[in-house]
C-alpha positions in Angstrom: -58.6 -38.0 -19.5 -60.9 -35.8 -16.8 -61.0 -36.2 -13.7 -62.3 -33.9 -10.2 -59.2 -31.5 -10.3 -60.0 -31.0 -6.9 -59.3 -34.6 -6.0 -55.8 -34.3 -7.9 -52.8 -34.4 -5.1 -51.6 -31.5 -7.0 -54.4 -29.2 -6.5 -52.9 -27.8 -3.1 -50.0 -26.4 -4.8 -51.5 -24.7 -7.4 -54.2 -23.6 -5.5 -52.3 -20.5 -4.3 -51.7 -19.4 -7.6 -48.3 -19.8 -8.2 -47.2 -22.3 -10.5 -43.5 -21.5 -11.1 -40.1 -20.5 -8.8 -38.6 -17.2 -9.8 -35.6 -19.1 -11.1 -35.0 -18.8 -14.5 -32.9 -20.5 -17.8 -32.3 -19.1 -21.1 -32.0 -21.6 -24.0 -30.0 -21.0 -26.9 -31.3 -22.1 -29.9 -30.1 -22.7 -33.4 -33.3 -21.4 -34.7 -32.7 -17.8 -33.1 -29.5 -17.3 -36.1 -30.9 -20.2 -38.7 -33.7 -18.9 -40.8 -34.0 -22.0 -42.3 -35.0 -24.1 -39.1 -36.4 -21.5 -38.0 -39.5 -21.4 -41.2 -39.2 -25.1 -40.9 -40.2 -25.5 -36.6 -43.3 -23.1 -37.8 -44.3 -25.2 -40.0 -44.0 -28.0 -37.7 -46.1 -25.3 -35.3 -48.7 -25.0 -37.5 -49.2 -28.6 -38.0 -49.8 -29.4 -34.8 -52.3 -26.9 -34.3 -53.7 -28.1 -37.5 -54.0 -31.6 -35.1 -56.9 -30.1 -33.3 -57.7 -27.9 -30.0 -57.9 -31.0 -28.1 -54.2 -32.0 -28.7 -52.7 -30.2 -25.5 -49.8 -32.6 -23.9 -47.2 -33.4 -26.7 -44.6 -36.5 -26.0 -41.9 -36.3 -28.6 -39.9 -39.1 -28.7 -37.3 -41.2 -31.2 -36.3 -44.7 -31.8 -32.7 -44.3 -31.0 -30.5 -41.8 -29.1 -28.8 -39.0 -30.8 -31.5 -38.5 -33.1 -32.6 -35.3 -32.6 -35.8 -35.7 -30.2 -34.6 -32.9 -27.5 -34.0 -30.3 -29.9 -37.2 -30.3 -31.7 -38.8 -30.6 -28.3 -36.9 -27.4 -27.5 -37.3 -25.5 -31.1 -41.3 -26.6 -31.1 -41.5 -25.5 -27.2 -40.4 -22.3 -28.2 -41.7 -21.8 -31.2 -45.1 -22.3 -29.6 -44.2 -19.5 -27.1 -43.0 -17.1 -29.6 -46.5 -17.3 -31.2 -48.2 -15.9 -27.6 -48.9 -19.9 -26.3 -48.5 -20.5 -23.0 -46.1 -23.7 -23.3 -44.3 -26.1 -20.6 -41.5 -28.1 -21.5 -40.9 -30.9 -19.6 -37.7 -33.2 -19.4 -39.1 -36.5 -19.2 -35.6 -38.7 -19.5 -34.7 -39.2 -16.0 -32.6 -41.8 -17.8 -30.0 -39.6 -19.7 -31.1 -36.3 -19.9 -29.9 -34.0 -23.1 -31.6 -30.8 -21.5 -30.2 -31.2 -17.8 -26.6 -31.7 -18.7 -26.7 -28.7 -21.0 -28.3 -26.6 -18.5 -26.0 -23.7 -16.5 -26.8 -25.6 -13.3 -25.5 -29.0 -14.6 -27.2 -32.1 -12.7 -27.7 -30.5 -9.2 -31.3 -29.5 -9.4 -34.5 -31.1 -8.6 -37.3 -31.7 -11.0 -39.2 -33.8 -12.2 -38.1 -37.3 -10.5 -38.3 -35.4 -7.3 -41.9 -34.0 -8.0 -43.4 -37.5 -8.6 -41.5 -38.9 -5.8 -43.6 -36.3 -3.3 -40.3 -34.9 -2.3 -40.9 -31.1 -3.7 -43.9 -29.6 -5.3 -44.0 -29.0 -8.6 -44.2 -24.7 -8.2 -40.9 -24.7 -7.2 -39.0 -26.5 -10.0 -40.8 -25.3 -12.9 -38.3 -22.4 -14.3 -38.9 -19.5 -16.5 -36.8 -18.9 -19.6 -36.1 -15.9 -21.6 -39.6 -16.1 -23.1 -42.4 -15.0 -20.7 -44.6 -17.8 -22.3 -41.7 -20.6 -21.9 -41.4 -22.7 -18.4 -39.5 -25.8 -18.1 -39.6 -28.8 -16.3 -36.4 -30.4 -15.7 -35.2 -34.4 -15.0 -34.3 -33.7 -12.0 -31.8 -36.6 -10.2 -31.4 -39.7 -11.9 -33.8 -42.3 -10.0 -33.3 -45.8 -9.7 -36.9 -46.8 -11.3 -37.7 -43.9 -13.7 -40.7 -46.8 -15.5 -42.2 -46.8 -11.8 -42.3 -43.1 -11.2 -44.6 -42.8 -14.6 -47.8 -43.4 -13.4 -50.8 -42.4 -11.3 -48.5 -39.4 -10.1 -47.5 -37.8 -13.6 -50.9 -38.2 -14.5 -52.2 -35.8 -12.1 -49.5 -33.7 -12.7 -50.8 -33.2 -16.6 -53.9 -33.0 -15.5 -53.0 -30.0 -13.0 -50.4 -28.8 -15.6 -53.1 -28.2 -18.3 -55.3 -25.9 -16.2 -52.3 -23.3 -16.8 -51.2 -24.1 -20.4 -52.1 -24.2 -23.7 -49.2 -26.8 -24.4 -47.4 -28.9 -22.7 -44.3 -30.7 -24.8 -42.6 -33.7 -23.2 -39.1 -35.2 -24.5 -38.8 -38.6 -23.4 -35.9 -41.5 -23.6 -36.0 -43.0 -27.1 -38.7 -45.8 -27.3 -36.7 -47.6 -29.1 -34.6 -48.0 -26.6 -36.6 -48.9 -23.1 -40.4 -48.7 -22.2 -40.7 -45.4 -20.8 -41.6 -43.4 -23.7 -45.0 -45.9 -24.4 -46.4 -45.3 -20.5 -45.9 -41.4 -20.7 -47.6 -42.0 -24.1 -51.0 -43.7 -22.2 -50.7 -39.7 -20.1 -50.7 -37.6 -23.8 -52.8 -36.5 -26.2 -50.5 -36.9 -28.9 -47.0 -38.0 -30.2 -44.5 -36.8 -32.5 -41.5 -39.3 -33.8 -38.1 -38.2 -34.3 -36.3 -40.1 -37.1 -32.6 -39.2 -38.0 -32.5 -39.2 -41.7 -30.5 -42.2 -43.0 -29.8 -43.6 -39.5 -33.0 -45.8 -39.1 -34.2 -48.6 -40.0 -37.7 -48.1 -41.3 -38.6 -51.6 -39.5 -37.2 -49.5 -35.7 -39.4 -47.0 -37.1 -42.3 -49.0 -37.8 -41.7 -51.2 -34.3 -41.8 -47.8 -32.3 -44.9 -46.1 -34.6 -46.5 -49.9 -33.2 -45.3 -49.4 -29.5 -47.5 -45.5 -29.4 -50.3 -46.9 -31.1 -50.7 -50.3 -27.9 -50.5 -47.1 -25.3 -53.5 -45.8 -27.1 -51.6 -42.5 -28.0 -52.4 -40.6 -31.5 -49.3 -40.4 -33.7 -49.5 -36.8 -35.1 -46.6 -37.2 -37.2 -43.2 -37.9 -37.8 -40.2 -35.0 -38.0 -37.3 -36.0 -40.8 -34.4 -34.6 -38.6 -31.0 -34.7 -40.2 -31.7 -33.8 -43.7 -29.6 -32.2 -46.3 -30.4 -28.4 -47.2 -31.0 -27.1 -50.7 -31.1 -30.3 -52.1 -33.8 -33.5 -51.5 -35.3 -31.9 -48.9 -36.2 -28.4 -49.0 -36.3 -27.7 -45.3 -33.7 -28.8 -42.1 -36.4 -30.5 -40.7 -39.6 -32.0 -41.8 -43.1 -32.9 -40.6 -45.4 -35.3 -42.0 -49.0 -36.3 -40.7 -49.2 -40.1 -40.5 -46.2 -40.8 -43.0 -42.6 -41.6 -42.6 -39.8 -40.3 -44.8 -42.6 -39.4 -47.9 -43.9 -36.4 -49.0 
């Protein structure tokens, strides 16, 4: 995607040079006390930069809920940070959102929905977290056509958004649950599944691997979430280029 930044209705905000409010959230992560997720979202780190320098907007998504998608979204975003990349996360499920609810400010703050609705500008919902190299991007309120608000407008808003970081990770609704996860997709440069071990079907899996691919999105891998430790699986979680459930 390229286009005349200077055309994008986002330039005006960013112009100033501030691209962030002073507000901040700190996220606490299993992989700050578990070494063993924490060697494994490194690995899934260094796959992804193995994906290429092109590959800068990330969606993750899953087939159903409950798998696992917001997590890794979290634990990758991070993990991408800790290794001195300047990484936004943003909270793409104005549906249900994991990170929102989980948040110290609960569902009273604007975001996302709001940015692509023209009600606030984007440098004054983007929040710092404990990392320097962290922002976030929340859901914002619950709108009443989430599909609609993907569009035109959040495609300027990566374009803008990618002027300031090297990566940008998006956690979306499931896609194998509505449609919103495949029209981000058409926005990214790449997508990573989320498959709860032992909870899907490899059909759903196939069905939403299918969905990514009509959006024209690159599928950069899948991450086994779920797994047992010690045992079949060496790691908590597991990435695979192009692959599903094989090694």
């Amino acid at each position: 995607m390229s286009q005349d930044i200077s055309k994008n209705r986002y330039a005006a905000d960013f112009s100033i040079g501030k691209y962030r409010s002073d507000k901040r959230f700190n996220f606490n992560v299993k992989s700050a006390t578990d070494h063993i997720s924490n060697e494994a979202y490194k690995m899934l780190r260094t796959n992804l930069f193995f994906c290429g320098k092109d590959i800068k907007t990330v969606l993750v998504t899953s087939c159903m809920e409950n798998d696992g998608k917001s997590t890794v979204s979290i634990e990758l975003a991070k993990s991408l940070a800790e290794y001195g990349k300047k990484t936004l996360l943003i909270d793409a499920d104005m549906r249900k959102s994991v990170l929102l609810h989980g948040s110290a400010y609960g569902s009273d703050i604007n975001g996302l929905s709001e940015t692509l609705s023209s009600l606030v500008s984007p440098v004054d919902v983007i929040f710092r977290t404990q990392n320097d190299d962290f922002d976030v991007l929340f859901s914002g309120h619950f709108p009443p056509n989430p599909v609609e608000l993907i569009g035109a407008a959040f495609a300027d808003l990566l374009e803008m958004l990618k002027q300031y970081y090297d990566y940008i990770i998006i956690d979306s609704p499931p896609l194998g649950m509505v449609i919103d996860a495949a029209v981000i997709a058409s926005c990214c440069d790449g997508a990573i599944l989320v498959i709860n071990n032992n909870q899907i079907h490899r059909n759903m899996a196939i069905d939403v691997k299918e969905q990514l691919a009509k959006s024209g999105c690159k599928l950069l891998g899948a991450v086994l979430n779920n797994t047992k430790k010690g045992s079949e699986y060496k790691k908590g979680y597991y990435y695979s280029k192009g692959q599903y459930g094989k090694k």
